[in-house]
Backbone as a printed PyTorch tensor [residue, N CA C, xyz], in Angstrom:
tensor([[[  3.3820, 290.4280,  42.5210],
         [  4.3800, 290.1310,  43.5360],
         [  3.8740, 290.6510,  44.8800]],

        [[  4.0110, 289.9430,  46.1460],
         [  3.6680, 290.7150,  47.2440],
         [  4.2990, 291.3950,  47.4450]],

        [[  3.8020, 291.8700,  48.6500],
         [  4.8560, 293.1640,  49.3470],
         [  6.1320, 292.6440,  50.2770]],

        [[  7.1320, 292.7570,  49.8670],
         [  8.0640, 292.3580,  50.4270],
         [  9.2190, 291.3520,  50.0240]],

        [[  8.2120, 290.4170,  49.0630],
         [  9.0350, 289.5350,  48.0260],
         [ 10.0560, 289.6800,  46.7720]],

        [[ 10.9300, 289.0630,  47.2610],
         [ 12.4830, 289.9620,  46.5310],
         [ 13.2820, 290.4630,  46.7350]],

        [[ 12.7910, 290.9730,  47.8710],
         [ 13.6750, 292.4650,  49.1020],
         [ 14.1930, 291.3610,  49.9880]],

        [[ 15.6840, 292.3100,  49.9170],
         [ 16.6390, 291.7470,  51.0580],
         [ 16.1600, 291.2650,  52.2020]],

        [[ 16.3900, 290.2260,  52.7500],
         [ 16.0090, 289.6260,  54.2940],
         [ 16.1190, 290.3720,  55.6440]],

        [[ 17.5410, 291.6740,  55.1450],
         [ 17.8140, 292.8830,  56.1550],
         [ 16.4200, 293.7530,  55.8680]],

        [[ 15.8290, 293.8680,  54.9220],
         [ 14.7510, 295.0430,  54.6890],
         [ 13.3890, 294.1080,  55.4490]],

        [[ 13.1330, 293.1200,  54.8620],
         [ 11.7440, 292.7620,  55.6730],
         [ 12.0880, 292.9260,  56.7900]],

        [[ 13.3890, 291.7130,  57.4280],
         [ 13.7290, 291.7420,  58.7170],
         [ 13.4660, 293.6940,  59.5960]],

        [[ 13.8820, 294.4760,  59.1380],
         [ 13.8510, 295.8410,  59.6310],
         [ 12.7000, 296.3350,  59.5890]],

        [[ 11.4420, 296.3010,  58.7070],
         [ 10.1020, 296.1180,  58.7980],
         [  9.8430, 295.7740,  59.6440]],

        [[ 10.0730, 294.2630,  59.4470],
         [  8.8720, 293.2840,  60.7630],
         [  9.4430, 294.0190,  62.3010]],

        [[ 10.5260, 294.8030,  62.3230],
         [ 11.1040, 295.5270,  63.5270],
         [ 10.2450, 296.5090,  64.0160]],

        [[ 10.5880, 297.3150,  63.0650],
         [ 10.1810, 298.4450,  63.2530],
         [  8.5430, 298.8300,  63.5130]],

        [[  7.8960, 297.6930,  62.8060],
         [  6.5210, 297.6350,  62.8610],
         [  5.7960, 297.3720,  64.3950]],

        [[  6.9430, 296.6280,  65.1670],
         [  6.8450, 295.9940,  66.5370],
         [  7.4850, 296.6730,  67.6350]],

        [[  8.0530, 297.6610,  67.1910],
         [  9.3470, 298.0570,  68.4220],
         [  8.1510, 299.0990,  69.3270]],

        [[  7.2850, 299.6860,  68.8320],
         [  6.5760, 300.3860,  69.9890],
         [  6.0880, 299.6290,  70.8340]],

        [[  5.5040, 298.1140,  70.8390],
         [  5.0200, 297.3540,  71.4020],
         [  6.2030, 296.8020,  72.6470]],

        [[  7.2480, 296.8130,  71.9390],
         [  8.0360, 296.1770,  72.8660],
         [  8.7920, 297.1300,  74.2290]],

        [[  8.6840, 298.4780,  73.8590],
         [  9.0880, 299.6120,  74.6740],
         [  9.0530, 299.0780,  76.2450]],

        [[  7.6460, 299.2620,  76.7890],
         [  7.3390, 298.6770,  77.7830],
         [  7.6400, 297.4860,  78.5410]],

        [[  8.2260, 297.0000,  77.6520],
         [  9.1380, 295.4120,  78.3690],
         [ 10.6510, 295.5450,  78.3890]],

        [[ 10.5850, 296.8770,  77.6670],
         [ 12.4580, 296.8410,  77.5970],
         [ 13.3290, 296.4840,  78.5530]],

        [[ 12.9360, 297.8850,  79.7820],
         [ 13.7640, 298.0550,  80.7010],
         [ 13.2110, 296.7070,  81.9880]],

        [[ 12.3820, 295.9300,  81.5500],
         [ 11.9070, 294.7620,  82.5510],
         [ 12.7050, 293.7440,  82.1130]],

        [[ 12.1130, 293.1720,  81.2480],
         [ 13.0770, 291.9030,  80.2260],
         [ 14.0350, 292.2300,  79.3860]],

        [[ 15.1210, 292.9850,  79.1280],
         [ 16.1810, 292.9990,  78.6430],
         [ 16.3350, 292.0590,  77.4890]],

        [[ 16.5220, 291.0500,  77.9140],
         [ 16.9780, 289.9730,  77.2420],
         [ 15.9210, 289.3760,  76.4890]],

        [[ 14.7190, 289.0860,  76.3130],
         [ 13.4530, 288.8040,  76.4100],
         [ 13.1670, 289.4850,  74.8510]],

        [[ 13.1810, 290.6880,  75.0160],
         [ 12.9030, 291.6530,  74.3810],
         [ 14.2940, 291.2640,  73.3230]],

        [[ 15.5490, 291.6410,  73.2770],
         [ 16.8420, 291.0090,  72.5470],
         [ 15.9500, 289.9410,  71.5150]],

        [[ 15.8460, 288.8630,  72.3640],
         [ 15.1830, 287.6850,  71.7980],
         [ 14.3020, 287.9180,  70.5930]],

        [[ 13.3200, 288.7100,  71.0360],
         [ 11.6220, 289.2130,  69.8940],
         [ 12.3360, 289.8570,  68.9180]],

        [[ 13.3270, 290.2730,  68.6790],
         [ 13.8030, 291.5270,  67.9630],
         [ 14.8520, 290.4180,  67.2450]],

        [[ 15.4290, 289.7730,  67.7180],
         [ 15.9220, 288.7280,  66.7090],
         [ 15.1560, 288.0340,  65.7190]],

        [[ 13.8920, 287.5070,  66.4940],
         [ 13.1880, 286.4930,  65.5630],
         [ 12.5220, 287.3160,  64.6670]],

        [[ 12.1270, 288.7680,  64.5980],
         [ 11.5710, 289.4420,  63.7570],
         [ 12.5540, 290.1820,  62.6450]],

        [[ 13.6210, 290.6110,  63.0180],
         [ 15.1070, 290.8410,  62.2990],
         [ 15.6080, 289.7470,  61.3330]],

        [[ 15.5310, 288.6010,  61.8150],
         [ 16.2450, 287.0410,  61.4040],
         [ 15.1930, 286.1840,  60.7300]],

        [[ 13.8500, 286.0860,  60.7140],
         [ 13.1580, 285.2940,  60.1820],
         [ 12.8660, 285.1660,  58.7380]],

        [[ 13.7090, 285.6900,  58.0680],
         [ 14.1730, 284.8730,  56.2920],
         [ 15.5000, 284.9780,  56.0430]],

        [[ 16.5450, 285.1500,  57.2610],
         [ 17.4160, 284.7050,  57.0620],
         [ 18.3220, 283.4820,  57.8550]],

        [[ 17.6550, 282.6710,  58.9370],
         [ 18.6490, 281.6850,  59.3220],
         [ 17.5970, 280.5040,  59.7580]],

        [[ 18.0260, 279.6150,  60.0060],
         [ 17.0900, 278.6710,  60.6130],
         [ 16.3130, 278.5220,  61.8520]],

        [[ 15.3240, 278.2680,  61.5820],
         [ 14.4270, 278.0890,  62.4680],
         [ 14.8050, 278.0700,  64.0510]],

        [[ 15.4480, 277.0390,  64.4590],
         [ 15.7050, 276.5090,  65.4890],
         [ 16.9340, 277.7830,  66.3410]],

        [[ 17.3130, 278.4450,  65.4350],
         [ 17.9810, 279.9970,  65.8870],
         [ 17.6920, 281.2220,  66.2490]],

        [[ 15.9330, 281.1600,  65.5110],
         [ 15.6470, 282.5850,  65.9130],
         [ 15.2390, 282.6230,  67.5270]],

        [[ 16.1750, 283.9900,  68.0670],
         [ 15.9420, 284.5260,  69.2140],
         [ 16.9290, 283.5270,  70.2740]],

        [[ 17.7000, 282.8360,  69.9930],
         [ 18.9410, 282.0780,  70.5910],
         [ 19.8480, 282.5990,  70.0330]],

        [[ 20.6930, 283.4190,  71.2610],
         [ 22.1260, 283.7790,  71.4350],
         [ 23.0530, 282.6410,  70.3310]],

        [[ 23.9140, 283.3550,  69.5110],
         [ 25.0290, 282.1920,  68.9960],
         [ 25.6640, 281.6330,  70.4390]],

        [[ 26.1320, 280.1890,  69.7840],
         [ 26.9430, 279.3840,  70.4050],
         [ 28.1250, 279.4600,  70.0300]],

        [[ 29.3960, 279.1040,  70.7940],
         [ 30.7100, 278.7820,  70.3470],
         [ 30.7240, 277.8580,  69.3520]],

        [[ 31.3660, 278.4980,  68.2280],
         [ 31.6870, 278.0250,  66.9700],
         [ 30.6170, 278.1630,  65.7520]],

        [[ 29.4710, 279.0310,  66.2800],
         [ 28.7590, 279.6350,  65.2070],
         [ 29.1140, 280.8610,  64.8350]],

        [[ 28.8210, 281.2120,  63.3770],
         [ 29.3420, 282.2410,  62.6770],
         [ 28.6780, 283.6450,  63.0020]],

        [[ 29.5700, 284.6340,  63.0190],
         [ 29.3460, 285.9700,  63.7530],
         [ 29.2520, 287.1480,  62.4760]],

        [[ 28.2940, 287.3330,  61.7000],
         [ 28.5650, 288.1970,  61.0700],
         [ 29.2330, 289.2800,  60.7140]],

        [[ 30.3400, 289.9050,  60.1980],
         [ 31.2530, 290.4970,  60.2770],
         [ 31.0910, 292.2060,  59.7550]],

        [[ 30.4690, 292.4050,  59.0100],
         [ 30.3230, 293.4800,  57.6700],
         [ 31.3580, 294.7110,  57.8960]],

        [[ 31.2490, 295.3430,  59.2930],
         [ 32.6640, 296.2410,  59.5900],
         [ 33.8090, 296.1940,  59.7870]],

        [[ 34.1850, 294.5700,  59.1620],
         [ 35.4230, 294.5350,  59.8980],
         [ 35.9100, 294.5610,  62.1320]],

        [[ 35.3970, 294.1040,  62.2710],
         [ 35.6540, 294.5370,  63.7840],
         [ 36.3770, 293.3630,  64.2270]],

        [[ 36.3430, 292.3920,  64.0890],
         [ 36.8860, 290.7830,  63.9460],
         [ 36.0500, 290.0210,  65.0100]],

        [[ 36.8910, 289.2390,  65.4010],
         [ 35.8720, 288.2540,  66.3200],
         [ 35.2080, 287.8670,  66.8320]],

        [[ 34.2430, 288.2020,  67.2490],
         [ 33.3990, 288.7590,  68.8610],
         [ 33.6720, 287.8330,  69.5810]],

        [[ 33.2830, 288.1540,  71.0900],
         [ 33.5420, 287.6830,  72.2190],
         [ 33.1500, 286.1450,  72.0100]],

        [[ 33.5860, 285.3470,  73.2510],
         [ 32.6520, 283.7750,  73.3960],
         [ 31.4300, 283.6400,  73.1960]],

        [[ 30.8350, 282.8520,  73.4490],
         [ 29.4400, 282.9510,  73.8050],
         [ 29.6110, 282.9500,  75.4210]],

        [[ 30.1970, 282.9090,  75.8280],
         [ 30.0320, 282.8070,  77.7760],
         [ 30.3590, 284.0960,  77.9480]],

        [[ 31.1820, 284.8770,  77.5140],
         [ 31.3060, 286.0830,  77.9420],
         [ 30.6150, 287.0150,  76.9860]],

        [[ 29.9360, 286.8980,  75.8480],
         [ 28.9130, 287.3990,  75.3460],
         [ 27.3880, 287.7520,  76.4060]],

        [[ 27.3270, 285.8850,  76.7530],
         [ 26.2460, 286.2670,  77.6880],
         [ 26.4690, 287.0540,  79.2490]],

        [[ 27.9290, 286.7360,  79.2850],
         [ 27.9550, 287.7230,  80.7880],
         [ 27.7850, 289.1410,  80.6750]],

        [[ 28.5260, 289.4480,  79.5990],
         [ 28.2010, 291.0550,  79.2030],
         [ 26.2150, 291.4750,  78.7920]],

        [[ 26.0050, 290.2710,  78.2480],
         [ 24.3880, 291.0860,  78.0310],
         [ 24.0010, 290.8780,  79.1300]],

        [[ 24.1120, 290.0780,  80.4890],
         [ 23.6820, 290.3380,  81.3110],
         [ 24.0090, 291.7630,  82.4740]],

        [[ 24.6980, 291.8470,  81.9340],
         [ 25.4540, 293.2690,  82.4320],
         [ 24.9060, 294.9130,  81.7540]],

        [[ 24.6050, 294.1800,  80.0570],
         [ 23.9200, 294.9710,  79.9190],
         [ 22.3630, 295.4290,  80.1440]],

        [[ 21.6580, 294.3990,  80.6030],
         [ 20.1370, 294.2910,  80.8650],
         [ 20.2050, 295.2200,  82.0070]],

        [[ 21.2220, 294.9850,  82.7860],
         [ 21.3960, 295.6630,  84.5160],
         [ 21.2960, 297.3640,  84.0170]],

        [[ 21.7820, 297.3250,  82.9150],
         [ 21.9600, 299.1850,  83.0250],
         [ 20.5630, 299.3280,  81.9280]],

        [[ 20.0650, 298.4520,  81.5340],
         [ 18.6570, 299.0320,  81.0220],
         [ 17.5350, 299.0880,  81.7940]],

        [[ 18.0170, 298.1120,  83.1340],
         [ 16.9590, 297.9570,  83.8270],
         [ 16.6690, 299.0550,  84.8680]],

        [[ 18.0990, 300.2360,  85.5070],
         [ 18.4310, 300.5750,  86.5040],
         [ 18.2200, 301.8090,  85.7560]],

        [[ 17.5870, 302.9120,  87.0650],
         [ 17.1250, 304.1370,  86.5070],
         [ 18.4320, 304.5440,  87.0050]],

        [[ 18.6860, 306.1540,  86.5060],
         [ 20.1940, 306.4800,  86.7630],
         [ 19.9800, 308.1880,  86.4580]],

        [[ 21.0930, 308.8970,  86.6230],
         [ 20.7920, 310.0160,  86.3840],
         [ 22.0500, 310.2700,  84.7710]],

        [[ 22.2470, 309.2830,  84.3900],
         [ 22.6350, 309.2560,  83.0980],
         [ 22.1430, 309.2710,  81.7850]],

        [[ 22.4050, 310.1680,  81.1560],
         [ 21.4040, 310.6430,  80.2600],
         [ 20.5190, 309.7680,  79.3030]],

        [[ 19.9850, 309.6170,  78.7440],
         [ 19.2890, 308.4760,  77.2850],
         [ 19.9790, 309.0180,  76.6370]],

        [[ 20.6840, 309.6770,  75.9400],
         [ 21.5450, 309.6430,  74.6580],
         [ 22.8180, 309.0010,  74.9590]],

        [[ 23.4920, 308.9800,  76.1350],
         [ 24.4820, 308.2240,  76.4050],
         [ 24.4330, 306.5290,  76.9310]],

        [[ 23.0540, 306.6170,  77.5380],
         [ 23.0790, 305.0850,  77.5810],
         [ 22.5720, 304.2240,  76.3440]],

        [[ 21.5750, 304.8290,  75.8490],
         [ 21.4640, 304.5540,  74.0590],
         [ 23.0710, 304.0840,  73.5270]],

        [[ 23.7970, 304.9380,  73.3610],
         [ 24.7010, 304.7910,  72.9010],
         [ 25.4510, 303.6580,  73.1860]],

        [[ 25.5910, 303.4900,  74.5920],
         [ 26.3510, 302.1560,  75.4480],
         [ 25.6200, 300.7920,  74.7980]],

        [[ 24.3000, 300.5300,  75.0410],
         [ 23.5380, 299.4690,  74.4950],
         [ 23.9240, 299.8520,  73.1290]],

        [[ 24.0290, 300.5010,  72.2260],
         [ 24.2450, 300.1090,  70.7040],
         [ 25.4610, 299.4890,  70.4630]],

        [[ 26.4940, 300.1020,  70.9530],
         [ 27.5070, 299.8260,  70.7510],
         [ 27.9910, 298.2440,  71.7530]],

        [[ 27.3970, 298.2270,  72.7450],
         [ 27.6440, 296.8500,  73.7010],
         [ 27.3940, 295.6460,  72.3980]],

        [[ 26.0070, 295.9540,  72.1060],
         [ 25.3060, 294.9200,  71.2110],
         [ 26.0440, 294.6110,  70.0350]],

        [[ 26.6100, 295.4420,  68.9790],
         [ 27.7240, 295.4510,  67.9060],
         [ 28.5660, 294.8180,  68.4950]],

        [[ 29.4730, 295.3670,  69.3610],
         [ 30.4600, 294.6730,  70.4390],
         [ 30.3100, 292.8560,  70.4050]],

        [[ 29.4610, 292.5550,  70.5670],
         [ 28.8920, 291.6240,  71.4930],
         [ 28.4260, 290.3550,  69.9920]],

        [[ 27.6700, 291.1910,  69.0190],
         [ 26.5390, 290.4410,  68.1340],
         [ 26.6280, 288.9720,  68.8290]],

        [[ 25.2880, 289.1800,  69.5950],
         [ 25.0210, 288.0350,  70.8050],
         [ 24.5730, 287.4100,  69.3560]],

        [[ 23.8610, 287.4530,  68.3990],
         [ 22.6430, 286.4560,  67.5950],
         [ 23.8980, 285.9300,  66.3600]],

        [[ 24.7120, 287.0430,  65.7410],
         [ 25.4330, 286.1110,  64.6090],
         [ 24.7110, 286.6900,  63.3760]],

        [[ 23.6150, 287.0520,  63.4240],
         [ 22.6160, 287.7950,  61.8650],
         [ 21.5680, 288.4580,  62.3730]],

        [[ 22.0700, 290.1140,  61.8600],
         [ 21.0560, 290.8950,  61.9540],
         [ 20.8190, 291.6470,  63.6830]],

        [[ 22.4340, 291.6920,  63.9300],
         [ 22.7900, 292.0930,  65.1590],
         [ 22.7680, 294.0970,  65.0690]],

        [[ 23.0310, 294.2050,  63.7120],
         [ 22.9600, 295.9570,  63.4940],
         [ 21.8930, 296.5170,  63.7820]],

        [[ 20.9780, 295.3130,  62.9090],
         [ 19.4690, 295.7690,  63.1040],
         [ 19.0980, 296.1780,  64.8400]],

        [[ 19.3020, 295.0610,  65.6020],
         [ 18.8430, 295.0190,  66.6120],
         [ 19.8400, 295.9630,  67.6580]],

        [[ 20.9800, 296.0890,  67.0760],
         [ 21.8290, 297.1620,  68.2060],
         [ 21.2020, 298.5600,  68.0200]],

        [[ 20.8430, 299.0070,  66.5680],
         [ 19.9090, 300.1580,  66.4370],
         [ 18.6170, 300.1740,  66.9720]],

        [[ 17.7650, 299.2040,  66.8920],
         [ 16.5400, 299.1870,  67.4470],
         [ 16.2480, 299.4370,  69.3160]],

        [[ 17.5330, 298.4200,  69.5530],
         [ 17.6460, 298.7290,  70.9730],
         [ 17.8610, 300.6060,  71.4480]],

        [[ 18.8380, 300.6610,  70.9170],
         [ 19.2180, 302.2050,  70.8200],
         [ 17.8380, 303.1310,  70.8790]],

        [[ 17.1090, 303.0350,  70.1580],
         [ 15.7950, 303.6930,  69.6900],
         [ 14.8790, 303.3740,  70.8330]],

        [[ 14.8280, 302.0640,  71.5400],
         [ 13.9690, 301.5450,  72.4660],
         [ 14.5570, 302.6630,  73.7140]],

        [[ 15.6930, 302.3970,  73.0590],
         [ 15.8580, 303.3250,  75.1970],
         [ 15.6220, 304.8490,  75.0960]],

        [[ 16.0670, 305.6590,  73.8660],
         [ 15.9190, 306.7280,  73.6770],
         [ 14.1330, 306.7610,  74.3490]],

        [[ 13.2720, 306.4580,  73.8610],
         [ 11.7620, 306.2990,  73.8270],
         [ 11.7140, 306.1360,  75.1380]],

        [[ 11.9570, 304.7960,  75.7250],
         [ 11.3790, 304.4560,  76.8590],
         [ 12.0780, 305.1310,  78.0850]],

        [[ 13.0210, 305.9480,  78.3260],
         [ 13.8070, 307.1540,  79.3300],
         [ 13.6510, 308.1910,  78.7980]],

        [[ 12.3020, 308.3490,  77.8900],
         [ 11.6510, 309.9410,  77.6510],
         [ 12.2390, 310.8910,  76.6180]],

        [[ 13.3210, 310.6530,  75.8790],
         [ 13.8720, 311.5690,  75.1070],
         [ 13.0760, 311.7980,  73.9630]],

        [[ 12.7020, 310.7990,  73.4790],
         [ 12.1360, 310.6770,  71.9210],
         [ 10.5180, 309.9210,  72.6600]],

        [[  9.7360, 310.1730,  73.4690],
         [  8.4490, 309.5080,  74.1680],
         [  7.7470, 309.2620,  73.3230]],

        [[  7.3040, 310.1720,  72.1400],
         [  6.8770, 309.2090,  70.8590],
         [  6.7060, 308.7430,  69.9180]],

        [[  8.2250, 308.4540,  70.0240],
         [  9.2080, 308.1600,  68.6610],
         [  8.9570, 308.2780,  67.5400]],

        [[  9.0690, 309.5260,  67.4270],
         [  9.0380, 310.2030,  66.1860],
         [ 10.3710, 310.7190,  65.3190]],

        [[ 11.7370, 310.3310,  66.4830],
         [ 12.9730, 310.5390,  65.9440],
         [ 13.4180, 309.0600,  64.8510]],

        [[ 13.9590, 309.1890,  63.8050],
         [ 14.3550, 307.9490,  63.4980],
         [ 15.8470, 307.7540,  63.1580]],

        [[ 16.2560, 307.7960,  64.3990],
         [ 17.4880, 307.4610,  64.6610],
         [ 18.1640, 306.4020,  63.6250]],

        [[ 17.9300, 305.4560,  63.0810],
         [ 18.1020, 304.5240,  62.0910],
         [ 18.5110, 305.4040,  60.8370]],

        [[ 17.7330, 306.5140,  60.4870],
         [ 18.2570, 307.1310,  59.1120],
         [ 19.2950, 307.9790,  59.4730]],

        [[ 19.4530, 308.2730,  61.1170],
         [ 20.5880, 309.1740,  61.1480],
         [ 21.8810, 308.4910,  61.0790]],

        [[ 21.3510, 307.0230,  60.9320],
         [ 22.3920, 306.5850,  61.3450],
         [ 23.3200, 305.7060,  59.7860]],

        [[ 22.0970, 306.0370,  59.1850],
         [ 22.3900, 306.0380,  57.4720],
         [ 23.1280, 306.9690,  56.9610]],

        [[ 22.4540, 308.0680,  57.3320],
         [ 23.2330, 309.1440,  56.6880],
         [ 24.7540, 309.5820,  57.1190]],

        [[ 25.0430, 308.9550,  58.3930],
         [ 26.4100, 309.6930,  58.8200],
         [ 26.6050, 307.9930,  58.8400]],

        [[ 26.6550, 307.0380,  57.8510],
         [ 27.2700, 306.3140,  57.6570],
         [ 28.9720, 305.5410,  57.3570]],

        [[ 29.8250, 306.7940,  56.7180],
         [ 31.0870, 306.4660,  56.5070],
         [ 31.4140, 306.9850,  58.0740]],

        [[ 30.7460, 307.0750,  58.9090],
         [ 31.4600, 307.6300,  60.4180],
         [ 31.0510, 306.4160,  61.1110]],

        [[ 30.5660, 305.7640,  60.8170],
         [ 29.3870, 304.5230,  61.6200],
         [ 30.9290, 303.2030,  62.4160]],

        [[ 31.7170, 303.0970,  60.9950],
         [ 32.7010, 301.9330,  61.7350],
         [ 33.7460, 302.8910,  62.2890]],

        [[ 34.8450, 303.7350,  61.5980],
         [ 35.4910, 304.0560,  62.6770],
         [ 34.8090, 304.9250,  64.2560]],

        [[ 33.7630, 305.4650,  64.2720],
         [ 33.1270, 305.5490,  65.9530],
         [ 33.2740, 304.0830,  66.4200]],

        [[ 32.4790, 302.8920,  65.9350],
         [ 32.2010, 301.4720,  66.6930],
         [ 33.8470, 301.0740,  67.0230]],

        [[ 34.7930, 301.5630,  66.0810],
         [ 36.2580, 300.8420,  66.2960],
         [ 36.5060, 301.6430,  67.5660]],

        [[ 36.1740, 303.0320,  67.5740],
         [ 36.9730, 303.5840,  68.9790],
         [ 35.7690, 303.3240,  70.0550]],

        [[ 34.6650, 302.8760,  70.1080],
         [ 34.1250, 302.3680,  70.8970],
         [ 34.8780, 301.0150,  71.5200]],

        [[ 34.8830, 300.0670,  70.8490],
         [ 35.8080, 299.1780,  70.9670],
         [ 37.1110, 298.7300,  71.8580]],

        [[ 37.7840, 299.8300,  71.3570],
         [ 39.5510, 300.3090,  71.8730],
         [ 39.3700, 300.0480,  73.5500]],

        [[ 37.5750, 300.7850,  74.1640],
         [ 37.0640, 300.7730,  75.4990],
         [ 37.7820, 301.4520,  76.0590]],

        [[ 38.7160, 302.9130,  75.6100],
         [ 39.4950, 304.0920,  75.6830],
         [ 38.5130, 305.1420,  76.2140]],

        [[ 38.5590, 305.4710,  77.0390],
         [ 37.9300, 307.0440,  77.2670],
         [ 37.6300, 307.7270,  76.2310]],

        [[ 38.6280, 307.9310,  75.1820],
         [ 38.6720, 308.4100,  74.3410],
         [ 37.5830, 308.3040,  72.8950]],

        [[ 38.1600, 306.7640,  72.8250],
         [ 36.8480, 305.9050,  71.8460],
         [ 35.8180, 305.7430,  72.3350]],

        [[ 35.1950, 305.2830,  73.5400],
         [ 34.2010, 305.6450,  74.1010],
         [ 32.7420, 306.9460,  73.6820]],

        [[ 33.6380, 308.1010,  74.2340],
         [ 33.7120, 309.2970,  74.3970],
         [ 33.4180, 309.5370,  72.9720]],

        [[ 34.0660, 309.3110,  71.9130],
         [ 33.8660, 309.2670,  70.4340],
         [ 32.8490, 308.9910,  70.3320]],

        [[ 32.4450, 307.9200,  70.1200],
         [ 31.4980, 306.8090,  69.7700],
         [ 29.5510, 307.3450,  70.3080]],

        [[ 30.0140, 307.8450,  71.9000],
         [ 28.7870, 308.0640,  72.1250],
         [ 28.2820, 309.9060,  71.3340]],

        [[ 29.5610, 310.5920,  71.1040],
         [ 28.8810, 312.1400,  70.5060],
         [ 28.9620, 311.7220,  69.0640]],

        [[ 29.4030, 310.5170,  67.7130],
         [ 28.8560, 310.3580,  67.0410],
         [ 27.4660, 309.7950,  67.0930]],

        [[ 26.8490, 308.9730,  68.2300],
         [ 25.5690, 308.4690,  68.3050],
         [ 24.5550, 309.7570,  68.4860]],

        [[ 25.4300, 310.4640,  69.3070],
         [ 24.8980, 311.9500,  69.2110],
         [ 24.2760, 312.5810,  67.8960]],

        [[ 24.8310, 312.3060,  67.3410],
         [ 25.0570, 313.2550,  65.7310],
         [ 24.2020, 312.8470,  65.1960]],

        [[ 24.1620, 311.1030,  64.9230],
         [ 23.1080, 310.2790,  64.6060],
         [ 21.4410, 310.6520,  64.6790]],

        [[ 21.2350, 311.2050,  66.1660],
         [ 20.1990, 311.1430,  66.7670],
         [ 19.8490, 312.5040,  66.3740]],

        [[ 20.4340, 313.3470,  66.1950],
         [ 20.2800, 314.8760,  66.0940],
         [ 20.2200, 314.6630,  64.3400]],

        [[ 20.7970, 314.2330,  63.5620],
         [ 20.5640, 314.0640,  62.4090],
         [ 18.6710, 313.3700,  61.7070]],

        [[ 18.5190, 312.8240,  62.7150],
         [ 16.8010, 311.5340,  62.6180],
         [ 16.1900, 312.7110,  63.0570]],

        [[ 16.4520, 313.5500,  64.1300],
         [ 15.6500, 314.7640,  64.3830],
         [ 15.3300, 315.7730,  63.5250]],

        [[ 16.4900, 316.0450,  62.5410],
         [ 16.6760, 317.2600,  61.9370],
         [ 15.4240, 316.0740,  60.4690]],

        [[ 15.8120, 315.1870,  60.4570],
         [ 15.3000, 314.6240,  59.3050],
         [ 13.1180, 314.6550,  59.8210]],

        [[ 12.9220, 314.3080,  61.0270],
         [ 11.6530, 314.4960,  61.4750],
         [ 11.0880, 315.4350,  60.9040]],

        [[ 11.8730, 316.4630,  61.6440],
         [ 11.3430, 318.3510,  61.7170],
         [ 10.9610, 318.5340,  60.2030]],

        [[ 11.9670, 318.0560,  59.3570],
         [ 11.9580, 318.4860,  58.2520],
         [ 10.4480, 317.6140,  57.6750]],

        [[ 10.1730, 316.7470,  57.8130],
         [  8.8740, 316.1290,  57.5480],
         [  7.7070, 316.8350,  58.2670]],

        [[  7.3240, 317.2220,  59.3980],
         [  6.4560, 317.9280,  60.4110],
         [  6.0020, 319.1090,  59.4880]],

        [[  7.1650, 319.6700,  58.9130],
         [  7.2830, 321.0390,  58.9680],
         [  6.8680, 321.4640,  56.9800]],

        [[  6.8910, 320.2460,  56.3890],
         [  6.1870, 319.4320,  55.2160],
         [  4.7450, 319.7700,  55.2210]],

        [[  4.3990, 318.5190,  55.9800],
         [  3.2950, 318.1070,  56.5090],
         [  2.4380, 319.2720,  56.7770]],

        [[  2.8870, 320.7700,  57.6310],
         [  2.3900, 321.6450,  58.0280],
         [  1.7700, 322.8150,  57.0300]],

        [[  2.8210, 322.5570,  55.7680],
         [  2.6450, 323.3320,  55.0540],
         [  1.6020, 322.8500,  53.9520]],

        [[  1.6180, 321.5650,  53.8630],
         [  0.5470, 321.3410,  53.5190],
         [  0.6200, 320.4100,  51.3430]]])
């Protein structure tokens, strides 16, 4: 059997990601959207058709659901918001990378501009900005398992993200917190493996 054959379309798809996301760092905060795109077709390519990968859903295509969150936006105001969001990936700020991480993860969930394999890519993004605004420079955090492990916290944070409450907000970004400090604690603990030999 090869490598990969059999395994869920979310697992290659997160492979063929993860294998690529250092490459894409450097285009993040330029092409926004661009970058969205690459991370779809590598996320999505054994699970939807051809003619979809890296195209935004349209009105009246299906939005993957798995947390319960219900509807997502249009596609017109999907795309107004990712364009809104490219603006704050693009714009240096004195706002931290763990909090704007957080905003892009949660925008993107918010949003699932693609319809399949939008988690993948709201985490990956997350990870891209941490990296590319210096927090994690060479990404060695893997925010993705922190974000496994504090999993039964994963939908109600995204719901009070949602609410767009100060409050839920505010939630949402010190569980992404936790997340990130959790991929850290999980690193160290490998380094510190590794050291011993």
């Amino acid at each position: 059997m090869r490598t990969g054959e059999g395994q869920d379309p979310r697992v290659r798809g997160s492979l063929r990601v993860s294998g690529e996301l250092g490459s894409l760092v450097e285009t993040w905060p330029k092409a926004p959207r661009q970058v969205l795109a690459r991370l779809h077709v590598l996320a999505a390519a054994d699970a939807v058709p051809t003619d979809s990968l890296g195209r935004p859903r349209m009105d009246g295509e299906p939005a993957e659901d798995p947390l319960g969150i219900g509807a997502p936006p249009s596609a017109a105001e999907a795309s107004a918001r990712l364009d809104a969001l490219g603006q704050i990936v693009s714009t240096r700020s004195q706002t931290p990378a763990l909090v704007v991480g957080a905003i892009v993860h949660g925008e993107l969930m918010a949003l699932r501009p693609f319809g399949w394999g939008d988690g993948i890519i709201a985490r990956s993004a997350e990870r891209m900005t941490l990296i590319e605004r210096g927090l994690d420079p060479k990404s060695l955090v893997p925010t993705e398992l922190g974000h496994q492990e504090l999993e039964a916290e994963y939908g109600p944070a995204l719901h009070g993200y949602l609410s767009g409450t100060a409050e839920g907000v505010g939630g949402w970004v010190a569980y992404c917190a936790r997340a990130v400090a959790s991929g850290a604690r999980d690193s160290l603990a490998a380094c510190e493996a590794l050291k011993r030999g």
